[in-house]
KEDREN-880406 format. One record per residue (C-alpha): x, y, z. Coordinates in steps of 0.2 Angstrom, whole numbers, padded with zeros to 4 digits, always signed. Layout:
N
XYZ/...
//
This chain:
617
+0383+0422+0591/+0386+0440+0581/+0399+0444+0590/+0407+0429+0590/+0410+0431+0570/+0415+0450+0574/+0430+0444+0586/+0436+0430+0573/+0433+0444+0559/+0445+0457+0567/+0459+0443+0574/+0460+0438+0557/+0460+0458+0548/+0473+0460+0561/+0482+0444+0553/+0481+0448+0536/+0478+0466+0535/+0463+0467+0524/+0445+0466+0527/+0436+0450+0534/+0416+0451+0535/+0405+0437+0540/+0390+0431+0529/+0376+0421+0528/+0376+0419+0508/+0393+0413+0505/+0411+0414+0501/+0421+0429+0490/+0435+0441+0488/+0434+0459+0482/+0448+0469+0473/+0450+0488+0470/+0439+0493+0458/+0452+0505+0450/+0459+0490+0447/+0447+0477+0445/+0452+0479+0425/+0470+0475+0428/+0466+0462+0438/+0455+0452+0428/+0467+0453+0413/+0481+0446+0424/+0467+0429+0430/+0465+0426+0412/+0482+0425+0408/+0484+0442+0396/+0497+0447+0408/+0511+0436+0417/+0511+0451+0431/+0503+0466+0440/+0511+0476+0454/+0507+0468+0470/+0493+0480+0477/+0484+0474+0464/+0484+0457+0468/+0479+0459+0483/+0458+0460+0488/+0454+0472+0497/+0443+0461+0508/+0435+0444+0509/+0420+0437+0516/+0417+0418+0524/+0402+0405+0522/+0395+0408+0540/+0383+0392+0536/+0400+0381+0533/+0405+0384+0549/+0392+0385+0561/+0393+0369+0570/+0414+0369+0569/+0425+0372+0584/+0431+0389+0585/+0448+0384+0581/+0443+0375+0566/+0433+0391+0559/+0448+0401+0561/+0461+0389+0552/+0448+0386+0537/+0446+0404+0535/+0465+0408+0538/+0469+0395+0524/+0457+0402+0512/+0461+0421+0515/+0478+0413+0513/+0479+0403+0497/+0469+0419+0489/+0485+0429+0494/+0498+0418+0486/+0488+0412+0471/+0496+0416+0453/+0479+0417+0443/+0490+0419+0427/+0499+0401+0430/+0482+0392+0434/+0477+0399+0416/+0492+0395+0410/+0494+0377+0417/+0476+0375+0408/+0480+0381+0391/+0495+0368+0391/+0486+0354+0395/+0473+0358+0381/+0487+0360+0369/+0493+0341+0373/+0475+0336+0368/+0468+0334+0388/+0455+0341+0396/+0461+0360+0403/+0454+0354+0422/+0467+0339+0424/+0479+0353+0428/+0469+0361+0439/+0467+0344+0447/+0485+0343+0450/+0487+0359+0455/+0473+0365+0467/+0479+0350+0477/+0500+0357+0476/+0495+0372+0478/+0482+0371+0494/+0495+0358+0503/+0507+0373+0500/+0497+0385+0509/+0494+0374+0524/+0514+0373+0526/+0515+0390+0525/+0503+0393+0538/+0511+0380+0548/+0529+0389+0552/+0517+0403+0559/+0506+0394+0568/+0512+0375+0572/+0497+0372+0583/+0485+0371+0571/+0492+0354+0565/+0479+0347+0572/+0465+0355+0564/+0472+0354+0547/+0475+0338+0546/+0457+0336+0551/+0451+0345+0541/+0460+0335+0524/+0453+0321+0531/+0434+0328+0530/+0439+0331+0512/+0446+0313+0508/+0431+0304+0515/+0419+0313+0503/+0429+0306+0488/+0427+0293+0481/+0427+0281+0465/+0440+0296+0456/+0451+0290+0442/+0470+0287+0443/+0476+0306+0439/+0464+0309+0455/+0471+0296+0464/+0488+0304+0460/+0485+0320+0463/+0477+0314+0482/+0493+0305+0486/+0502+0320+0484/+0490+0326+0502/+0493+0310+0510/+0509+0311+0508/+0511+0327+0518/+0499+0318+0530/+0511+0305+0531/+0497+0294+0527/+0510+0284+0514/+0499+0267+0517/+0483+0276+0511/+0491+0281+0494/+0478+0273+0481/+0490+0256+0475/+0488+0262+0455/+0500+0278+0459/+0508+0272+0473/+0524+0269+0466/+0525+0286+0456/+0518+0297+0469/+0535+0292+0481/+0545+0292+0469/+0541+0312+0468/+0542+0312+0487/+0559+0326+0484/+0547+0333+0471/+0534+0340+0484/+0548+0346+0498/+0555+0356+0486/+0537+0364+0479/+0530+0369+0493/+0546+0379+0498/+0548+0391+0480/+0538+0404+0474/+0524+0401+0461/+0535+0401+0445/+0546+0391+0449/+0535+0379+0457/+0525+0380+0440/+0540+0374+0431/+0545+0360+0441/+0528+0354+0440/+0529+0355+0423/+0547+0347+0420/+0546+0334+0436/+0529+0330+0437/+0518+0329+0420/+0526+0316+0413/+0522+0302+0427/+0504+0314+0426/+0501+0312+0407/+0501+0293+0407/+0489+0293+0423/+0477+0305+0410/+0478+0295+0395/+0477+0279+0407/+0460+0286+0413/+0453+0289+0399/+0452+0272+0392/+0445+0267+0410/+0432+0281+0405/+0428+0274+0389/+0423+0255+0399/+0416+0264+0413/+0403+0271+0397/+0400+0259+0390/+0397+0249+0407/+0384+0263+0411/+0375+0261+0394/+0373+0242+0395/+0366+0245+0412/+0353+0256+0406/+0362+0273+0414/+0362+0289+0408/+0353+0287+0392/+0354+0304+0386/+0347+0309+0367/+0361+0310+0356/+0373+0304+0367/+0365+0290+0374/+0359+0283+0355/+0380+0286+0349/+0382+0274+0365/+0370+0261+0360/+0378+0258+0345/+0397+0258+0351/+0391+0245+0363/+0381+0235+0351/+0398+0232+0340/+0403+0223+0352/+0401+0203+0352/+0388+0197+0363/+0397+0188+0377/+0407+0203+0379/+0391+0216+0380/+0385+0203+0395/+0400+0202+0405/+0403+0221+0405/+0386+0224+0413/+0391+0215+0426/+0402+0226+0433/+0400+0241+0442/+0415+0252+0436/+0431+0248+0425/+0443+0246+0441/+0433+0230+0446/+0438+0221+0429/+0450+0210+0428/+0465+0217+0417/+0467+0207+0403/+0445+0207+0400/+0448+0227+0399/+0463+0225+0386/+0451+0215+0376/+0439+0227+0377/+0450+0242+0372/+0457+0233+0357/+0441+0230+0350/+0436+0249+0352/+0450+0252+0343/+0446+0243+0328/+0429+0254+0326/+0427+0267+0313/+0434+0283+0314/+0420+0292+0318/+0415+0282+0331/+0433+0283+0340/+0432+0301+0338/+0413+0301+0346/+0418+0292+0359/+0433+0302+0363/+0421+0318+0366/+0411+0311+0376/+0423+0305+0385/+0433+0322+0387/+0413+0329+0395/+0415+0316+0407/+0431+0317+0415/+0429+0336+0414/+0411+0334+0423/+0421+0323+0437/+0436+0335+0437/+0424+0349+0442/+0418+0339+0456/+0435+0334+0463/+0440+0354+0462/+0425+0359+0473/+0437+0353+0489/+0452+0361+0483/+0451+0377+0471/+0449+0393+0482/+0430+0395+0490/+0435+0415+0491/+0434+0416+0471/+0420+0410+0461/+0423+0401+0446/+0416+0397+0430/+0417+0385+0417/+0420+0389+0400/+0412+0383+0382/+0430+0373+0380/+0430+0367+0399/+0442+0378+0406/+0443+0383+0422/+0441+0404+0426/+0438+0415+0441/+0426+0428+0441/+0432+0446+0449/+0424+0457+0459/+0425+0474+0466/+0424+0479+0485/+0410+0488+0490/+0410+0497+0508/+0392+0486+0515/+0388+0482+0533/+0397+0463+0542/+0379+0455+0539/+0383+0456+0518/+0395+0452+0508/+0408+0470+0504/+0410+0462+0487/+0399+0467+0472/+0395+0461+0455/+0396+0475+0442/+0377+0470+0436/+0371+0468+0451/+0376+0479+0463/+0380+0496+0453/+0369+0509+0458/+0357+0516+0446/+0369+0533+0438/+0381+0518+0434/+0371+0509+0425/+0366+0523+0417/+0384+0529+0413/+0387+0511+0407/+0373+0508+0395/+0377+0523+0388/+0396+0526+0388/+0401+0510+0393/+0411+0519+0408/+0405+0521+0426/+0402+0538+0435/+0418+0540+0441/+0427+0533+0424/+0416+0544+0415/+0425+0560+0424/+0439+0555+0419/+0436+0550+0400/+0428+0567+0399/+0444+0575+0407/+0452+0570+0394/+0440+0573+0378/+0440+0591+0382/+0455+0594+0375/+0455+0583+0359/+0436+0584+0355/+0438+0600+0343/+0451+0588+0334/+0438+0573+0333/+0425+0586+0325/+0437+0592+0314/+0446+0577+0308/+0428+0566+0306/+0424+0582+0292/+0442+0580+0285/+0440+0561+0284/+0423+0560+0277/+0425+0575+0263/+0440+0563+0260/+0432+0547+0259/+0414+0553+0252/+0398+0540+0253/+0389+0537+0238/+0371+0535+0239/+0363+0517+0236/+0353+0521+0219/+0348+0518+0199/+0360+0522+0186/+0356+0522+0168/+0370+0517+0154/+0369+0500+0151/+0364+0489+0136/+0357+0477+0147/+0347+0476+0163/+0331+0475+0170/+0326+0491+0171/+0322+0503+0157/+0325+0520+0158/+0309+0527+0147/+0318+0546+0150/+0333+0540+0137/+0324+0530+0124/+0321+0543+0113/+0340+0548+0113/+0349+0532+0112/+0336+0522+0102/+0339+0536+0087/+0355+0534+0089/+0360+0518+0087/+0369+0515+0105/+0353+0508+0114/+0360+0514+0132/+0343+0512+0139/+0346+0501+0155/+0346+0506+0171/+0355+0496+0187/+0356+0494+0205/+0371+0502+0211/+0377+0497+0230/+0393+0507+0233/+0410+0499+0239/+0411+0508+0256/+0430+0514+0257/+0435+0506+0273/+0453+0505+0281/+0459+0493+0296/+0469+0502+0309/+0480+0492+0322/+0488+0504+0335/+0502+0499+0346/+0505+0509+0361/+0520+0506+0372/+0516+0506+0390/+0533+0501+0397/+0543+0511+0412/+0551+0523+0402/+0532+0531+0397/+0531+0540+0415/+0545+0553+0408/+0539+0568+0400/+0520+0565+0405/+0521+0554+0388/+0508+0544+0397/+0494+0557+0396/+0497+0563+0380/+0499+0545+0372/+0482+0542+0380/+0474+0558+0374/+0482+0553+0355/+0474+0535+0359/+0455+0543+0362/+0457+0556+0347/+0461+0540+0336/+0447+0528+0343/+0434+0541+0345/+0436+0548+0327/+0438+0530+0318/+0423+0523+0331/+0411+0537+0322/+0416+0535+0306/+0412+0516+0306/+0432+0512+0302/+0437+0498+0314/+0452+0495+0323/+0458+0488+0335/+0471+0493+0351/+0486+0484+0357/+0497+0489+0374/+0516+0483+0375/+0529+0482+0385/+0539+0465+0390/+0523+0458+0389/+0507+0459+0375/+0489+0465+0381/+0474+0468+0369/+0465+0485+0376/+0453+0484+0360/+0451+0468+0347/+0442+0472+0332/+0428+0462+0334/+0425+0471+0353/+0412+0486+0356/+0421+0502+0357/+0412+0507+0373/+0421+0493+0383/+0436+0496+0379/+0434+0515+0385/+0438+0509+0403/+0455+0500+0399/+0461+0516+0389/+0456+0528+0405/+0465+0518+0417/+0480+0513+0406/+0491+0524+0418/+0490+0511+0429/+0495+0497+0419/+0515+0507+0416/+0529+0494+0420/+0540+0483+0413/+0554+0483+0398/+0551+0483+0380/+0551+0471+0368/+0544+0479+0351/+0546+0462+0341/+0535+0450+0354/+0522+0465+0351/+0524+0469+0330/+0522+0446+0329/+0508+0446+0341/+0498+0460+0332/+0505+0460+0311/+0495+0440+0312/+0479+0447+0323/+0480+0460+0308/+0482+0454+0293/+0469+0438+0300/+0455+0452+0301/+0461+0461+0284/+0460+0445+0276/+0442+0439+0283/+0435+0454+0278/+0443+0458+0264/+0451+0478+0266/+0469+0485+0267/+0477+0488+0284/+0488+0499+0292/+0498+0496+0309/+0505+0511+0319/+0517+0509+0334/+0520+0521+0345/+0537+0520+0356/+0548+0531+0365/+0564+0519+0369/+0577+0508+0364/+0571+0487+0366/+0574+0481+0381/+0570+0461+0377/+0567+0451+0360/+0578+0458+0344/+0586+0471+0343/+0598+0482+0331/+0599+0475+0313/+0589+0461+0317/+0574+0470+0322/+0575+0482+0307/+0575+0466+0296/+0559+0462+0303/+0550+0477+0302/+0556+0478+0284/+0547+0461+0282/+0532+0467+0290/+0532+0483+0278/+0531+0473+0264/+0513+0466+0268/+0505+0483+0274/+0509+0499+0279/+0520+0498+0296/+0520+0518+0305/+0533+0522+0319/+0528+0537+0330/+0540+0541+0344/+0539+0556+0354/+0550+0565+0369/+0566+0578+0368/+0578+0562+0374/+0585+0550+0361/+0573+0541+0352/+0571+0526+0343/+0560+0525+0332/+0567+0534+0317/+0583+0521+0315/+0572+0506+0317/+0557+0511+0304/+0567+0521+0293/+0557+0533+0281/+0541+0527+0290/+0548+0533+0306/+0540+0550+0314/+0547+0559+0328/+0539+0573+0339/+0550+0582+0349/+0536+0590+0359/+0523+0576+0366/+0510+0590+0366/+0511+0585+0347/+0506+0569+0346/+0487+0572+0342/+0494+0580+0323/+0507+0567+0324/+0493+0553+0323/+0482+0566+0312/+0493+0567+0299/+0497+0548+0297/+0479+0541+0297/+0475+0556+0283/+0490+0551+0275/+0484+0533+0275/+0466+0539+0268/+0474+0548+0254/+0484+0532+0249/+0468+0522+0250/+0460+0533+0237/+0473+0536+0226/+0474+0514+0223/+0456+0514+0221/
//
């Protein structure tokens, strides 16, 4: 039996060029840990693209208990189809597709729905034109999955006729979306032939509309189908099932009776469930809205159901507090074939790690790295924390005396200021304003950063300004650019997890430059936080090239001046070729002809900022 795993194992590595180990405790994938970082940013939608090595997983592991009683040419097919649906998944789109949905007030998973069934019929054809015999086997295999559900809602329905129509099971096509599913019959040749992104977009233009009015349709079955289980006596659950009771009991009698007789709202009679949706309409607001959550935990409880046949059984997922959908990552590990080659970063580090991390938030290997690089700015970090703090002195928590009124006397001065007349003799509780600046650094990481080593000294600049701001208490937070906007630090995160990002941000280099998409994005994140917490800040930009995307010229000089106008807006440019930076932010602009300047480039401007700080206060 072992080596009957080990020979399907190396036909398949064979097929697909990566790993494939059997295992008795389930299904995953494992990426590169260099760049596991990169990877996870890109499945939760931070980036729109990562180089393809990066996408790739080193290795994946199968279920052996899923496929133990299965034909051998079923095992390989269900294994080939998941290896390759991990292979052509766009982790950023699923995130995306989610985030839309949400915004047009659905629940994120009635995307994944849709797509997961698109997207796993896509993956079949593809593995068709290489291997037309297994046909047979696939086919099979979608109609294991269509027995098992059962009693889904239209959207479902919809989303399933999409399969049965490459099944050419046309007469199985639920009667609710008959119509609409072959009417898109074009629609679904045409999407399982383009890439991804485009197939996204068709989806998105072609599709959602018929899929919308399937959703919102649903839901009002949702609501019957709730109040059909609360007349029955189902699911009485606290809160829930007392909010329930009461939308049921506004009801008029008759109607309270005739809806516990049926099993679900697709038995009723049309015109009974218009009745019954006109007269929750007429409740109060707060019970429509009541009933609208409720009914959002439900349909997102029976989307999660319908997704275990179709999302990827190679990545697990998890649900978040909003409902959506995201995948959890994990590094390869090299292991034995009896265990999984993928690790979790809690479970499976060794001991130094967790050491490493706990107290650096860095692992072994990350932490060589990071300490590479600190040996040439950590004299700078000593010296500017002394410069900073003799510039922005701490006074002590105390008693002062001086007052006319308090409730403290200060016995020591009574016999000065009650001769005198003044009657100064109070003392209070002084708790000093801690002197506190917001920094927000942009740091351009486009393709034009591998010239002049500008990479490795913009990193080095990066960890002398994070390092010195961390131990002075000062927060701030850490922005990387180039045609796209990723957030390295956030204000609110823990220093020591951003460490990682920052080492391996001379991975992340690619891309064209579009300053104005990053100044927006990060001038709102800043001057949120500012507000909230009431403190001045300050945004610093560090660029080396002419925008490639957004504005440009006058335009973009127009809204840096804007931006200037509600806090102090730094350029920093560095590199002997022609540089930007000067012409877009004018007087504010710095440029360093040497990059091996850019430590005292970013020295003088956060002193220069502290100065300015003290002299308004």
């Amino acid at each position: 039996m072992r080596e009957k795993w080990k020979t399907i194992s190396s036909l398949l590595e064979n097929e697909f060029d990566l790993i494939v180990q059997a295992s008795y405790e389930g299904w995953g994938a494992g990426y590169d840990p260099k760049f596991l970082p990169l990877v996870e940013m890109w499945a939760r939608g931070e980036l729109d693209e990562v180089p393809p090595n990066v996408k790739r997983p080193v290795g994946v592991v199968f279920g052996i208990p899923d496929l133990v009683r299965k034909s051998e040419d079923y095992i390989i097919n269900a294994i080939r189809h998941e290896i390759s649906y991990l292979l052509s998944t766009e982790l950023s789109l699923w995130r995306l597709g989610q985030r839309e949905f949400f915004r047009f007030g659905y629940q994120p998973t009635a995307f994944l729905v849709l797509y997961s069934v698109l997207e796993s019929v896509k993956t079949d054809e593809r593995i068709l034109k290489e291997h037309p015999e297994s046909i047979h086997v696939l086919r099979r295999r979608y109609q294991e999955i269509l027995s098992e559900l059962k009693g889904f809602y239209p959207y479902h329905e919809f989303a399933l006729g999409f399969l049965r129509l490459w099944l050419s099971k046309h007469e199985e096509i639920d009667q609710s979306v008959r119509k609409q599913v072959i009417s898109l019959e074009d629609f679904l040749k045409e999407y399982i032939t383009v890439n991804g992104v485009q197939a996204y977009s068709m989806l998105m233009e072609i599709a959602f509309g018929k899929y919308r009015v399937l959703i919102e349709e649903s839901a009002e079955l949702n609501y019957i189908d709730m109040l059909i289980d609360e007349a029955q006596g189902k699911k009485k659950e606290g809160h829930k099932g007392r909010i329930m009771t009461d939308i049921l009991k506004k009801l008029p009698e008759e109607d309270q009776k005739v809806i516990s007789t049926y099993q679900s709202a697709g038995d009723m009679p049309q015109d009974l469930k218009k009745n019954i949706l006109k007269k929750l309409r007429s409740l109060p607001d707060w019970m429509r809205d009541y009933i609208k959550q409720m009914s959002y935990i439900s349909l997102l409880e029976k989307d999660l159901e319908f997704l275990g046949h179709f999302l990827p059984k190679t990545l697990q997922t998890e649900v978040e507090h909003r409902g959506f959908v995201s995948f959890i990552l994990k590094g390869w590990e090299d292991s034995s074939s009896e265990g999984p080659g993928f690790s979790q970063k809690d479970t499976q580090e060794s001991e130094k790690d967790k050491k490493y991390k706990k107290e650096y938030g860095l692992n072994q290997e990350e932490f060589k790295k990071y300490q590479s690089l600190m040996r040439s700015i950590a004299p700078f970090v000593e010296s500017m924390k002394r410069k900073f703090s003799a510039l922005i002195p701490q006074t002590e928590e105390g008693w002062y005396w001086g007052y006319l009124h308090g409730r403290r006397i200060d016995y020591k001065k009574m016999h000065v200021e009650i001769p005198t007349g003044r009657g100064r003799i109070y003392q209070r509780r002084i708790i000093p304003e801690k002197k506190q600046l917001a920094f927000k650094l942009l740091l351009d990481i486009s393709s034009s950063m591998r010239k002049e080593d500008k990479i490795e000294s913009a990193i080095r600049s990066l960890l002398l300004f994070s390092e010195t701001l961390h131990d002075m208490n000062m927060p701030f937070s850490i922005t990387a650019f180039s045609d796209r906007v990723l957030s390295i630090k956030s204000f609110e995160e823990d220093y020591k997890t951003a460490r990682a990002k920052i080492v391996e941000l001379k991975n992340m280099l690619g891309g064209g430059t579009n300053i104005e998409k990053a100044l927006l994005v990060s001038s709102e994140d800043l001057e949120i936080f500012c507000k909230k917490h009431r403190m001045k800040g300050v945004m610093i930009v560090f660029s080396d090239g002419e925008p490639t995307k957004g504005l440009k010229g006058d335009a973009l000089k127009d809204l840096i001046r804007q931006l200037k106008s509600r806090f102090p807006l730094i350029g920093v440019g560095a590199g002997e070729l022609r540089n930007f930076v000067e012409e877009y932010f004018e007087k504010t602009g710095i440029r360093v002809k040497d990059v091996s300047m850019l430590p005292s480039a970013f020295l003088f401007v956060m002193e220069n900022q502290f100065r300015r700080l003290l002299s308004a206060s």
